[in-house]
Structure formats: C-alpha cells, structure tokens
OpenMM code with the backbone's topology and positions (N, CA, C; nanometers):
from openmm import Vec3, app, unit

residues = "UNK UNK UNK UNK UNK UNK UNK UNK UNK UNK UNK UNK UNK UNK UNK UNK UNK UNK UNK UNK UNK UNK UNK UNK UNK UNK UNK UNK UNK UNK UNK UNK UNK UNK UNK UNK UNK UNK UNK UNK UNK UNK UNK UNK UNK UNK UNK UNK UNK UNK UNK UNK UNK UNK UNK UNK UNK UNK UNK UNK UNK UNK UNK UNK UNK UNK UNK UNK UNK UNK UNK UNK UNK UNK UNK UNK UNK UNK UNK UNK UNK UNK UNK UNK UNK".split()
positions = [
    Vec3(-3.6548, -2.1845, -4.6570),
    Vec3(-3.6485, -2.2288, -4.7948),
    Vec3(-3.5732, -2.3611, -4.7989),
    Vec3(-3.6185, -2.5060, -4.8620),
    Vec3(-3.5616, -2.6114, -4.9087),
    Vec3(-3.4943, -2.5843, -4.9949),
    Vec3(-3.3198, -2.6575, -5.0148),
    Vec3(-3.2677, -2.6529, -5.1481),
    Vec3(-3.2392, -2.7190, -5.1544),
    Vec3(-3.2402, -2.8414, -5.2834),
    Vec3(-3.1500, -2.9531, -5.2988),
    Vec3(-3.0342, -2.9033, -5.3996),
    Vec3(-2.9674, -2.9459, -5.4503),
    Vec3(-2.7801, -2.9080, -5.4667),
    Vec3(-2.7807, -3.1023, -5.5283),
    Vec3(-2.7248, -3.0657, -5.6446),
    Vec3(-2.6855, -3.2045, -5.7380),
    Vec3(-2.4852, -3.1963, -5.7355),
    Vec3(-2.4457, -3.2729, -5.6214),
    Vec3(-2.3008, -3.2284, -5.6223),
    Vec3(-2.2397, -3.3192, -5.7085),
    Vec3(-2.1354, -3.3138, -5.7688),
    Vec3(-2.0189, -3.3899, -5.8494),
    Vec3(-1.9951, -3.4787, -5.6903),
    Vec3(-1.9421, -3.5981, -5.7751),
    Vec3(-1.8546, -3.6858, -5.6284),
    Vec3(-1.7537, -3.6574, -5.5993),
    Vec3(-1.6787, -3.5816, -5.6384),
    Vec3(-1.5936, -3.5342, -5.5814),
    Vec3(-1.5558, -3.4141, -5.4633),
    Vec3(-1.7070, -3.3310, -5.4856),
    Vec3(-1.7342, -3.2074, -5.4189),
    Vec3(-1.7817, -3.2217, -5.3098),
    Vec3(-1.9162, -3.3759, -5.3249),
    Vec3(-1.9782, -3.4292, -5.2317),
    Vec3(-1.8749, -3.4720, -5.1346),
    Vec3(-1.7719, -3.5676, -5.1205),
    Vec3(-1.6674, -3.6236, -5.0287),
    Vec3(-1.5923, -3.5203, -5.0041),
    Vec3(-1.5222, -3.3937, -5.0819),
    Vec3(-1.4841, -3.2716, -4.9616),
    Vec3(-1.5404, -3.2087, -4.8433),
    Vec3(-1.7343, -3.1977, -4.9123),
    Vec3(-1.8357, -3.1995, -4.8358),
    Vec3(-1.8443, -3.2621, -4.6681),
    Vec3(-1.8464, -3.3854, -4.7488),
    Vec3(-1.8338, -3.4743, -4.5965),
    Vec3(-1.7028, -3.5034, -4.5217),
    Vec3(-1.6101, -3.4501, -4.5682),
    Vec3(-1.5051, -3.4621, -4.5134),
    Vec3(-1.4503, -3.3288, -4.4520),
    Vec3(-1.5005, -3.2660, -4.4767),
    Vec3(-1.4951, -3.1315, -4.4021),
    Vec3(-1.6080, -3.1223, -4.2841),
    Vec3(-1.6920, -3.1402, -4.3493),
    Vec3(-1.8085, -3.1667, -4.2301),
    Vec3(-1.7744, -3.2206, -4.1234),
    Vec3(-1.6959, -3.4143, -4.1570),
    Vec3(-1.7166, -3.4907, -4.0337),
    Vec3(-1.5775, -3.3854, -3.9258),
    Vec3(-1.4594, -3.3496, -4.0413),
    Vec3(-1.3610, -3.3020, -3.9366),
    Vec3(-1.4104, -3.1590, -3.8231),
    Vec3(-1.4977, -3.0954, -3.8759),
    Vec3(-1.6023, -3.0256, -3.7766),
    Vec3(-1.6974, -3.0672, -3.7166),
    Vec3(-1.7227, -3.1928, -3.6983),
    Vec3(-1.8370, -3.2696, -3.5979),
    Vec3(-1.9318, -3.2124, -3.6528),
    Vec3(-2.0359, -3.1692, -3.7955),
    Vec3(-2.1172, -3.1564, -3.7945),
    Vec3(-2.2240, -3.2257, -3.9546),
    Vec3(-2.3189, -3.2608, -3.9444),
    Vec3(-2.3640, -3.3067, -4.0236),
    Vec3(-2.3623, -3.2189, -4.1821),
    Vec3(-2.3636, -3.2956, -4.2822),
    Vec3(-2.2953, -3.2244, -4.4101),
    Vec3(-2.3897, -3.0851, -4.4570),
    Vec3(-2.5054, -3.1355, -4.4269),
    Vec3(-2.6549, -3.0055, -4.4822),
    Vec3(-2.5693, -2.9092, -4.3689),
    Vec3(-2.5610, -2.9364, -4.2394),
    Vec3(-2.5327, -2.7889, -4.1568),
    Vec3(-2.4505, -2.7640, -4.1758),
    Vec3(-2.2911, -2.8416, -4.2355),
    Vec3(-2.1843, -2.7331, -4.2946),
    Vec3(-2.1900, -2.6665, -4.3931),
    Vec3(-2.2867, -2.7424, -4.4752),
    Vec3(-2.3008, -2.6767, -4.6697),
    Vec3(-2.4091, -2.5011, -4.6027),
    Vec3(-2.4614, -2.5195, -4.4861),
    Vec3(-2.5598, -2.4285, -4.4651),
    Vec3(-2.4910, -2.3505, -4.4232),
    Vec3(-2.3814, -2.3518, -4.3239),
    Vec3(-2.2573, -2.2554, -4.3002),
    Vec3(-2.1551, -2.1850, -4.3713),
    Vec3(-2.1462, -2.3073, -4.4393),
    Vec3(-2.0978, -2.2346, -4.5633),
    Vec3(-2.1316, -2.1214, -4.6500),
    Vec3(-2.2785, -2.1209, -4.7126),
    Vec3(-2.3463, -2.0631, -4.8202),
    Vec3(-2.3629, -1.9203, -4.7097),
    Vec3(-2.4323, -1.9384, -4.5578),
    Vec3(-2.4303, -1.8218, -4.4676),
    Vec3(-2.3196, -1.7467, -4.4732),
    Vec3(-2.2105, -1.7921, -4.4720),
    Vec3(-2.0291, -1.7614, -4.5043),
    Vec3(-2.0019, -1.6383, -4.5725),
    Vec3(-2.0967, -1.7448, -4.7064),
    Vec3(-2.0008, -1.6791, -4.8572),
    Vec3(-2.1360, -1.5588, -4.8378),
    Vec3(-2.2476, -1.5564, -4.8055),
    Vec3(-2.3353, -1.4230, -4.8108),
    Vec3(-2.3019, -1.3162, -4.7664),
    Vec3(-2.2702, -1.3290, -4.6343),
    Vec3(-2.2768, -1.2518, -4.5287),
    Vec3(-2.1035, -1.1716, -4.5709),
    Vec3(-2.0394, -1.1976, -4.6608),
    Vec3(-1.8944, -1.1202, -4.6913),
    Vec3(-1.9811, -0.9560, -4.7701),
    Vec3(-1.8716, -0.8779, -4.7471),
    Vec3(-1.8887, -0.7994, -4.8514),
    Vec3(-1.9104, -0.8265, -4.9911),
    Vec3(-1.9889, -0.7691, -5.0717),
    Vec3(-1.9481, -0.7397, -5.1735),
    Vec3(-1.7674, -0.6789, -5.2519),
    Vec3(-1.7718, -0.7840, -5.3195),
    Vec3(-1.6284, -0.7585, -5.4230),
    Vec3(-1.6144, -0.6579, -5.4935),
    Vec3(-1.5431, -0.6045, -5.5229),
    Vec3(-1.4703, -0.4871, -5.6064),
    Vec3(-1.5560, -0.4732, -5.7232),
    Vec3(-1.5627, -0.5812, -5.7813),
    Vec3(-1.6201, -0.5738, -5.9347),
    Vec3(-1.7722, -0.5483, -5.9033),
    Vec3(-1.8447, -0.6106, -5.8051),
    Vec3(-1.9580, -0.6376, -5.8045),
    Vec3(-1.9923, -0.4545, -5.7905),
    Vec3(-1.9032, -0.4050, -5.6374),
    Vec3(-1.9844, -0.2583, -5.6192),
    Vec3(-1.9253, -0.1387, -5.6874),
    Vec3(-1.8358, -0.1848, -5.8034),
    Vec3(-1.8429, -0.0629, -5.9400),
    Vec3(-1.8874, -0.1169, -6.0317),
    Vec3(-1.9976, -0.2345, -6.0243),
    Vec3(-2.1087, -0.2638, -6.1619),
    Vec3(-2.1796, -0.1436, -6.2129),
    Vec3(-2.2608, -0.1198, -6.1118),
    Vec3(-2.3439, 0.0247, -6.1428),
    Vec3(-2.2484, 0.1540, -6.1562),
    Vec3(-2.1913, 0.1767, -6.1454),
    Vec3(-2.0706, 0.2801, -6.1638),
    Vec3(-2.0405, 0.2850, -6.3472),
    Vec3(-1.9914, 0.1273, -6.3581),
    Vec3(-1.9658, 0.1082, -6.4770),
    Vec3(-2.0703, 0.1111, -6.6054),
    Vec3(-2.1571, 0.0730, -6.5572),
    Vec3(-2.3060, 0.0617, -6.6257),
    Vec3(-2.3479, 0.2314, -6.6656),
    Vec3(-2.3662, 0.2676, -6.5579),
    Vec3(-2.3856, 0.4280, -6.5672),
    Vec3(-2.2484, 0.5225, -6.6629),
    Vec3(-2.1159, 0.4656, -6.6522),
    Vec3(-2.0601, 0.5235, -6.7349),
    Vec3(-2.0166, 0.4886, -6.8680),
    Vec3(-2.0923, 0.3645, -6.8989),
    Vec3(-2.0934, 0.3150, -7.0402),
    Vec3(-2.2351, 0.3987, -7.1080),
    Vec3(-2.3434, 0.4058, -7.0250),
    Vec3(-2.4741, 0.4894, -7.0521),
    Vec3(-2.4035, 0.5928, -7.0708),
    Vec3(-2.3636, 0.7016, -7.0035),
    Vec3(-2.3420, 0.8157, -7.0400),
    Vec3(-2.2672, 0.8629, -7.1853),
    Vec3(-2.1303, 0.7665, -7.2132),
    Vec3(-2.0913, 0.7914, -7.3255),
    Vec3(-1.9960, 0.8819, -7.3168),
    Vec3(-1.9367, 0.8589, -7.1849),
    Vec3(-1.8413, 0.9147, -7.1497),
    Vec3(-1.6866, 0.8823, -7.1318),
    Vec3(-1.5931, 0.8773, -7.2188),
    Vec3(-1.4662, 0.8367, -7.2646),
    Vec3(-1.3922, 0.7447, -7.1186),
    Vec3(-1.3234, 0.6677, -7.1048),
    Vec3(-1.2495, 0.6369, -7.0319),
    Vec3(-1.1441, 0.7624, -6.9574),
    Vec3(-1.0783, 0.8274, -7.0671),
    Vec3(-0.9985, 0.9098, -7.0518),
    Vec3(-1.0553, 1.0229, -6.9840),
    Vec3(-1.1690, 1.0751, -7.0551),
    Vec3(-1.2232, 1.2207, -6.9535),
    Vec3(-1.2689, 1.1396, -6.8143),
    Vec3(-1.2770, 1.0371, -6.7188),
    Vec3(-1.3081, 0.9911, -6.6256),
    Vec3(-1.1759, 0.9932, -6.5466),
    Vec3(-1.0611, 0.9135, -6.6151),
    Vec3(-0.9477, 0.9354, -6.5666),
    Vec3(-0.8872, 1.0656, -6.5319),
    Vec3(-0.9305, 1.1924, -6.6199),
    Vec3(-0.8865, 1.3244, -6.6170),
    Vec3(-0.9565, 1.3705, -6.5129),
    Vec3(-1.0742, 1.3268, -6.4987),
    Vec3(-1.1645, 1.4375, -6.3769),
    Vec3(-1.1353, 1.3346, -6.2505),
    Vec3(-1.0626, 1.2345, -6.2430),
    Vec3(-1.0136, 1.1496, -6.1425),
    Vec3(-0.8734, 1.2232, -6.0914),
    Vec3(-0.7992, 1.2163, -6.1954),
    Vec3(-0.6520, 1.3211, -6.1180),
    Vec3(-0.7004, 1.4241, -6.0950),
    Vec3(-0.7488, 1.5140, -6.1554),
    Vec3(-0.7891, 1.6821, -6.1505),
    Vec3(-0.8348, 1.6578, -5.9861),
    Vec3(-0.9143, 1.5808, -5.9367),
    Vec3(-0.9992, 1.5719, -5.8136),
    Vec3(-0.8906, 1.5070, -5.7104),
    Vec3(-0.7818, 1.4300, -5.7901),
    Vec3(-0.6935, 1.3709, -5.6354),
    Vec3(-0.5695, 1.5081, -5.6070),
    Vec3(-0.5545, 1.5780, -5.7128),
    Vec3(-0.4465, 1.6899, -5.7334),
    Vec3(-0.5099, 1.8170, -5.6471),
    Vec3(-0.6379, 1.8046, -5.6678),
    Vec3(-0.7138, 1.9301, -5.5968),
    Vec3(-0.6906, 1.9036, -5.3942),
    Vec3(-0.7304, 1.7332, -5.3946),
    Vec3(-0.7503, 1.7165, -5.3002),
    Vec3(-0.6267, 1.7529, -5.2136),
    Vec3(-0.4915, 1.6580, -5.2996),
    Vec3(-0.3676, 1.7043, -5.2296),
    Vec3(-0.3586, 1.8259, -5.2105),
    Vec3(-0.3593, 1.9438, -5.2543),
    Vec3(-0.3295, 2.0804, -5.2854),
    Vec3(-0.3759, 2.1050, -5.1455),
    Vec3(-0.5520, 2.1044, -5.0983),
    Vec3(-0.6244, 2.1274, -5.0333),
    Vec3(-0.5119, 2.1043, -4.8962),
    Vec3(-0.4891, 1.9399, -4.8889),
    Vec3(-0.3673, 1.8944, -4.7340),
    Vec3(-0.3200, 1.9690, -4.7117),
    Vec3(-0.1933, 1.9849, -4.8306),
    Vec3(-0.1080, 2.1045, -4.8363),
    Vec3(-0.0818, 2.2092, -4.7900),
    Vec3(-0.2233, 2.2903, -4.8289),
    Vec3(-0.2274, 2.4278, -4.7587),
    Vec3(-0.2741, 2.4133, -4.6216),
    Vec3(-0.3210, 2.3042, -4.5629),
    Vec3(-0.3869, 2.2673, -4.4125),
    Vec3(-0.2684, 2.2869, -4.3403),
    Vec3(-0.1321, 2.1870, -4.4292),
    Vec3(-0.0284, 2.1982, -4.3286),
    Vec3(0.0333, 2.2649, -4.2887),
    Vec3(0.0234, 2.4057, -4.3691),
    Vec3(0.1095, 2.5129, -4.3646),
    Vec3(0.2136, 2.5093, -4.4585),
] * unit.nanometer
topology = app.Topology()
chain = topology.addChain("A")
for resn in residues:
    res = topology.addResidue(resn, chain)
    for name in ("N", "CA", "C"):
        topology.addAtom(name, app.Element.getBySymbol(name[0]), res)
C-alpha cells in the first residue's frame, strides 16, 4: 500500500532528524515507526471498549458490576484461603 502523509514543518524536520541520526532514509523510519506503533498491544481503554459497550447495552448499573466484581474477588480470596490451610 502507497501512503502519502501531509506533515507540519515542524514534524517533517524531527522526521529527518531522527532518521538521518539512524542512518536511514526518512520514508524507512516513518515506515518503522508506524510498524512500531502497530505491532504494540492494544491499550487499556481500547480492550475494555467492547466490555463497556456491552455494559452500557445491557443497562446494567455501574454499582451492581462493582458488587458482582468484589463478591467474585472475596469468593476468590476465600477459595486461597482454604487451599492454604
């Protein structure tokens, strides 16, 4: 895929100035770059979008989410607990 990119001049000369201090031409750092920022995980916000989406659909209180959130970390501890003796 071709992309052209309309940079501010100011973005452009970080561009090339990052580039030249890596010996490499500016398209193959901007291309390293963008490979960079893809190839990360997904962010916090991004992978409880659908989480959030689904619990605004449901119509389900903040609070009863929070409640069946402790109820489930209180259960879980309990569960250790009795593992340890």
């Amino acid at each position: 895929m071709e992309l052209a990119l309309n940079l501010d001049p100011e973005l452009e000369a970080k561009l090339r100035e990052r580039a030249a201090k890596a010996g490499q031409a500016p398209e193959a750092y901007a291309l390293a770059a963008v490979t960079e920022k893809l190839s990360r995980p997904a962010s916090f916000d991004e992978i409880l979008a659908p989480v959030r989406a689904a619990s605004e659909a449901s119509g389900i209180r903040a609070e009863e989410i929070d409640r069946a959130l402790e109820d489930a970390l209180a259960e879980s501890r309990a569960g250790r607990q009795g593992r340890r003796g």
